[in-house]
DORO-965069 format. One record per residue (C-alpha): y, x, z. Coordinates in pm, whole numbers, m for minus. Each point is the difference from the previous one (the first is absolute). Layout:
! DORO-965069
{py:Y	px:X	pz:Z}
...
//
This chain:
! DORO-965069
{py:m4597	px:m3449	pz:m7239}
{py:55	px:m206	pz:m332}
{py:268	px:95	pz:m211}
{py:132	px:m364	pz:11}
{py:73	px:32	pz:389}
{py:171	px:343	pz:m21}
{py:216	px:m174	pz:m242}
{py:71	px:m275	pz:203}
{py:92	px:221	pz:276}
{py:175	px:212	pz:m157}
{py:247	px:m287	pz:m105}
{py:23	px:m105	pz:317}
{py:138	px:300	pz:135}
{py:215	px:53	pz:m293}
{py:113	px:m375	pz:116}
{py:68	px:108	pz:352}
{py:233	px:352	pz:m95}
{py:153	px:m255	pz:m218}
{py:133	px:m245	pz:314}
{py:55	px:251	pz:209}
{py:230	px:191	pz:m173}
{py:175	px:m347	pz:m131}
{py:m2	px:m52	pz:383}
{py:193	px:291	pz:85}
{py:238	px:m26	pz:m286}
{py:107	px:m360	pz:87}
{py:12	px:123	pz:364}
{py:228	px:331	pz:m40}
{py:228	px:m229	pz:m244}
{py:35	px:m266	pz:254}
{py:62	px:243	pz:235}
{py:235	px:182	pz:m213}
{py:200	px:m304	pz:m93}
{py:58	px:m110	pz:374}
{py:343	px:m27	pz:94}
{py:50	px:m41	pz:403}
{py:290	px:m265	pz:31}
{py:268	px:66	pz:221}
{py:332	px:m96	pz:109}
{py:150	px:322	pz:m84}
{py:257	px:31	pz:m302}
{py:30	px:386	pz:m38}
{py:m33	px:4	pz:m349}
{py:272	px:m298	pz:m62}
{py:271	px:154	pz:203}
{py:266	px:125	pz:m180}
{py:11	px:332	pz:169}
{py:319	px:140	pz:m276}
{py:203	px:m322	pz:177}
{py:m42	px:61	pz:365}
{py:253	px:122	pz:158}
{py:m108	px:m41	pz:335}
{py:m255	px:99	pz:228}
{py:m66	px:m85	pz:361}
{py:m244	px:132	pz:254}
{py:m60	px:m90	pz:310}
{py:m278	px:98	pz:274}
{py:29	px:69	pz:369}
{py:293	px:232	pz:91}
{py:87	px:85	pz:m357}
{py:217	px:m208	pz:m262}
{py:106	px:114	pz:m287}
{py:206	px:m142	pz:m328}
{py:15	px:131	pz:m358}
{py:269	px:m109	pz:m185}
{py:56	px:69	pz:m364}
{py:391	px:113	pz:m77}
{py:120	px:70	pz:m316}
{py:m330	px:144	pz:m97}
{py:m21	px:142	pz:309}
{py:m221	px:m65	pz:272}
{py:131	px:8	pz:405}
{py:m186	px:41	pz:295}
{py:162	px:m198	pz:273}
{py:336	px:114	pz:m168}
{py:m124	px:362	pz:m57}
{py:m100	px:128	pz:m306}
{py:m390	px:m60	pz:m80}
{py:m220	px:211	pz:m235}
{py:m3	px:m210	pz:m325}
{py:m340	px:180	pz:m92}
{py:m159	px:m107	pz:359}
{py:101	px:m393	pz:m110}
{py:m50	px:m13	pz:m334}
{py:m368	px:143	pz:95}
{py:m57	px:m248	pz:220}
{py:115	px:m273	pz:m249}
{py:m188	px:157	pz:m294}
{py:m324	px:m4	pz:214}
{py:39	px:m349	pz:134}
{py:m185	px:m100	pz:m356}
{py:m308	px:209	pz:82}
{py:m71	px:m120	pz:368}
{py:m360	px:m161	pz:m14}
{py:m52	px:m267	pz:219}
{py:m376	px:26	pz:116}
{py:m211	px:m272	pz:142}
{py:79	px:m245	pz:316}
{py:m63	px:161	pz:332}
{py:105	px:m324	pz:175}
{py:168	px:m344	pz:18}
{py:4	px:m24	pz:374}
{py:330	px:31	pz:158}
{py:m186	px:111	pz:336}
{py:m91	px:310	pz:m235}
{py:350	px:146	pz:m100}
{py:79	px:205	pz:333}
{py:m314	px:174	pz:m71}
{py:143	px:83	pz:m348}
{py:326	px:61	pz:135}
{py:151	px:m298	pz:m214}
{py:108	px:m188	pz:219}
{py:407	px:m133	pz:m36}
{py:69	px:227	pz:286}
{py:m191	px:307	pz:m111}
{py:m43	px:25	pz:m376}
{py:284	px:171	pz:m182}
{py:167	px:m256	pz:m248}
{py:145	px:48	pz:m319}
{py:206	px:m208	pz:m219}
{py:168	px:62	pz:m339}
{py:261	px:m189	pz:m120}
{py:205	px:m15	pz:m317}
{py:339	px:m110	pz:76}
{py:m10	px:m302	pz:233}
{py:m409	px:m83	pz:m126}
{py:m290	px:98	pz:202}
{py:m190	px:198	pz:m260}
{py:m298	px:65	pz:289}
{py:m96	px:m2	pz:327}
{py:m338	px:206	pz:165}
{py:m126	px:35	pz:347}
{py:m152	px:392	pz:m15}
{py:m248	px:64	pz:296}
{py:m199	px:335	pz:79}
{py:m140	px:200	pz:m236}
{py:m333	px:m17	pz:m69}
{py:m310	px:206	pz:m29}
{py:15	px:123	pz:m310}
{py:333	px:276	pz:m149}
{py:300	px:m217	pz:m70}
{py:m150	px:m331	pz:94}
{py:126	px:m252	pz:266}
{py:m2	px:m371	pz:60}
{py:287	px:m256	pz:m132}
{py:38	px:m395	pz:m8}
{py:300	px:m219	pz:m73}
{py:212	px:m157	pz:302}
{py:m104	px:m338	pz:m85}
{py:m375	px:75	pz:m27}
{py:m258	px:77	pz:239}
{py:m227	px:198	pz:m260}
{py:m30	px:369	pz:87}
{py:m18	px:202	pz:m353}
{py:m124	px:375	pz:m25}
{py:228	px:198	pz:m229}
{py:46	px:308	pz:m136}
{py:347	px:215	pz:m87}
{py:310	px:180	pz:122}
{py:159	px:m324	pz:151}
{py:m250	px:26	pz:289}
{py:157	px:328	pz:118}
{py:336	px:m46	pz:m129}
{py:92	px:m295	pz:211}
{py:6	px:188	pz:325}
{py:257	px:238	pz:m120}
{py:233	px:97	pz:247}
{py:346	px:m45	pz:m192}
{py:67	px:432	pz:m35}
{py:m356	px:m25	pz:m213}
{py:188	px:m235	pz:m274}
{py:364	px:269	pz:22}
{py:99	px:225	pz:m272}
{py:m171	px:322	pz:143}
{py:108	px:205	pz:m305}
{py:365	px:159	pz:94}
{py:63	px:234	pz:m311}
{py:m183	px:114	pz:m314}
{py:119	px:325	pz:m143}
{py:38	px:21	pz:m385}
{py:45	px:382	pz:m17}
{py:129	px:m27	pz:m366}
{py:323	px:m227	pz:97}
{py:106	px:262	pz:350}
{py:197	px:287	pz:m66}
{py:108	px:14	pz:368}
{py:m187	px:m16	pz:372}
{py:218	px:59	pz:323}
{py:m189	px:m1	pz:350}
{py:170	px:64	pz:312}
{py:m246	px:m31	pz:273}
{py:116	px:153	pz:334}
{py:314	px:144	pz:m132}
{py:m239	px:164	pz:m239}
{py:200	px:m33	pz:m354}
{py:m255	px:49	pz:m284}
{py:127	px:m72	pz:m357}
{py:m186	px:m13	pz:m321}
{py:86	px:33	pz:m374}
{py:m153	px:m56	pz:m338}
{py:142	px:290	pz:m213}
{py:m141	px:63	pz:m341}
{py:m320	px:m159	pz:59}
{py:m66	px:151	pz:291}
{py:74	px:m70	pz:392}
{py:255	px:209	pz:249}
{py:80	px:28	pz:341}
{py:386	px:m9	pz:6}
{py:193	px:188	pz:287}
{py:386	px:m22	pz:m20}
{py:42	px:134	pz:m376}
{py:m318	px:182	pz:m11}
{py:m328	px:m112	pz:m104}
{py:m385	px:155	pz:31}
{py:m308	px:m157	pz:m189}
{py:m197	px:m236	pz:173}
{py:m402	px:41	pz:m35}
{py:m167	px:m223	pz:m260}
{py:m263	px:m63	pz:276}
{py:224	px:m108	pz:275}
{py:236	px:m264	pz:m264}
{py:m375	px:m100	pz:m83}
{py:m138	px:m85	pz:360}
{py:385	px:m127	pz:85}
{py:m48	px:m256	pz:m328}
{py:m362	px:m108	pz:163}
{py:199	px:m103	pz:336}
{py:237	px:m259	pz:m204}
{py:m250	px:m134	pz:m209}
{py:23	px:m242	pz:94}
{py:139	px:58	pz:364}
{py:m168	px:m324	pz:219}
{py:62	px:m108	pz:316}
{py:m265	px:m32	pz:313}
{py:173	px:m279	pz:136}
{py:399	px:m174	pz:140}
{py:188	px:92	pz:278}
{py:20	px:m348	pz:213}
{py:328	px:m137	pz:81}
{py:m65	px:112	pz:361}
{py:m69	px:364	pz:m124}
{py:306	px:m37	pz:m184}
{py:225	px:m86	pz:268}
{py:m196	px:275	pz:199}
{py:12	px:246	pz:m236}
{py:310	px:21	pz:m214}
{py:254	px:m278	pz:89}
{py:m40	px:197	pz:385}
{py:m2	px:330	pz:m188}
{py:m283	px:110	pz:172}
{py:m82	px:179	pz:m326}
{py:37	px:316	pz:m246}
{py:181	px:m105	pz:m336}
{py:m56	px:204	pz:m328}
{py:47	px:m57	pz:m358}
{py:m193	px:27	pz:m307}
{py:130	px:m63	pz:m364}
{py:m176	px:13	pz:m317}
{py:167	px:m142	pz:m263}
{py:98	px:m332	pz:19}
{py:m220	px:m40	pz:309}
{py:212	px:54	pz:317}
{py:m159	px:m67	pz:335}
{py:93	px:114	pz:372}
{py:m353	px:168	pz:203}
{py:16	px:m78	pz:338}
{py:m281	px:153	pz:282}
{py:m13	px:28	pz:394}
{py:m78	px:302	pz:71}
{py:m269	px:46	pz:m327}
{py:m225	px:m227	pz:111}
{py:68	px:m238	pz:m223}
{py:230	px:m46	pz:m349}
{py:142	px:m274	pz:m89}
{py:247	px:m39	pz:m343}
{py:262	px:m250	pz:m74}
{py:16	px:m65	pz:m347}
{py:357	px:m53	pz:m191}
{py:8	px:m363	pz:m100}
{py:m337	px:m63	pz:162}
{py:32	px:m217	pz:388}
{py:m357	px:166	pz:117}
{py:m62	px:299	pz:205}
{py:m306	px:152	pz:m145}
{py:m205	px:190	pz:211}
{py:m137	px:326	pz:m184}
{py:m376	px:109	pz:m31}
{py:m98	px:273	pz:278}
{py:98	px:355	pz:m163}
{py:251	px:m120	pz:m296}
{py:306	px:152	pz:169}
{py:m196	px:291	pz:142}
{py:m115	px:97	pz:m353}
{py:340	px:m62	pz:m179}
{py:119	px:240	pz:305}
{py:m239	px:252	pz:m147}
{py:35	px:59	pz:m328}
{py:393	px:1	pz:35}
{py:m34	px:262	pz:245}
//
């Protein structure tokens, strides 16, 4: 073969590495550049201005409402972390591709008026948003949303998916007390008739009986620490429970004191606990065990 001809070819295949590589630049830029317009205004809302959030899905309604910094739950206290992570991560949700724009379609998402949960923020008296949230989807934290006045069916992905179902106890201040060991110098707990009373003497912790005091164990003020640190709640006595339980009297009531941190301990019969916190309206229900291991290293 002549020398001219391998040239020739040679350029020519030099030529075609060259366009396909411009090819696939242009392409992954176009691709990269590609913004999928919605209707959604996550990153515009305001989320340090709302102070109120509504959700509502078959069988469950619930209302946050911001207080003097404070958020409520239906008129109990909410976990501020739980909303201001939900209002932090409304920024990130990515809104995927169209799924459909035919209204015949929504019950099949579950986005229809009657079954999607919907969510609206407002600041003050202004709608700052309103979202349709349908089932989730296929892949992890991904589920289908569209606006009320549109028919378009958007895949998204992000904690709002999840977070709109919430039964209203999910969005309550589960955390009852938080022990800062350095600030107590005193714990009392009467449990049963029971009478156990702690001291902080000279650095170091005693079991006071009448005017006598013994040492108590390093490891036991250690693993009694771990239990209040922070101490959460499983869940809220209902206002049936409460009427059962303790307006009735159908209950066992005890006392614990650490501190500043005063609460009543209420069971039926041990098989459950329940505490009524001083200054606090709820009636936390305690983790499986807590009072059973509190019971044991006092003893």
């Amino acid at each position: 073969m002549k020398k001219q001809t391998l040239l020739t070819l040679l350029i020519v295949f030099v030529v075609l590495i060259l366009v396909s590589v411009l090819f696939f630049w242009f392409d992954f830029r176009t691709t990269k550049d590609e913004k999928i317009e919605t209707p959604f205004n996550f990153a515009e809302v305001q989320t340090e201005l709302v102070d109120k959030i509504e959700f509502k899905s078959a069988g469950n309604q619930v209302v946050l409402e911001k207080n003097d910094s404070k958020w409520k739950a239906d008129n109990n206290l909410a976990s501020n972390s739980e909303v201001s992570e939900l209002l932090n991560n409304l920024v990130s949700i990515k809104i995927g591709k169209i799924v459909s724009s035919n209204p015949a379609n929504h019950g099949r998402f579950l986005i229809t008026n009657e079954l999607a949960a919907k969510v609206t923020l407002r600041i003050g008296d202004i709608n700052a948003g309103e979202y349709l949230i349908g089932k989730s989807a296929q892949g992890v934290g991904e589920f289908f949303i569209r606006k009320p006045n549109s028919d378009d069916v958007y895949e998204a992905k992000g904690a709002l998916g999840i977070k709109a179902r919430y039964p209203i106890d999910e969005w309550r201040e589960k955390n009852i007390f938080s022990l800062n060991i350095n600030e107590v110098k005193e714990m009392s707990f009467n449990i049963h008739n029971k009478k156990n009373d702690l001291e902080k003497l000279d650095g170091s912790w005693k079991t006071k009986t009448g005017y006598t005091s013994a040492d108590f164990a390093n490891e036991k003020m250690s693993q009694l620490i771990e239990v209040f640190s922070p101490l959460r709640a499983r869940g809220f006595l209902t206002e049936q429970q409460i009427e059962e339980f303790v307006d009735l009297k159908i209950s066992q009531k005890s006392n614990i004191t650490i501190g500043d941190f005063e609460a009543e301990l209420y069971d039926r019969d041990e098989l459950m606990w329940w505490l009524k916190v001083k200054g606090r309206d709820d009636y936390f229900i305690l983790p499986e065990g807590v009072v059973e291991k509190i019971q044991k290293l006092l003893n």
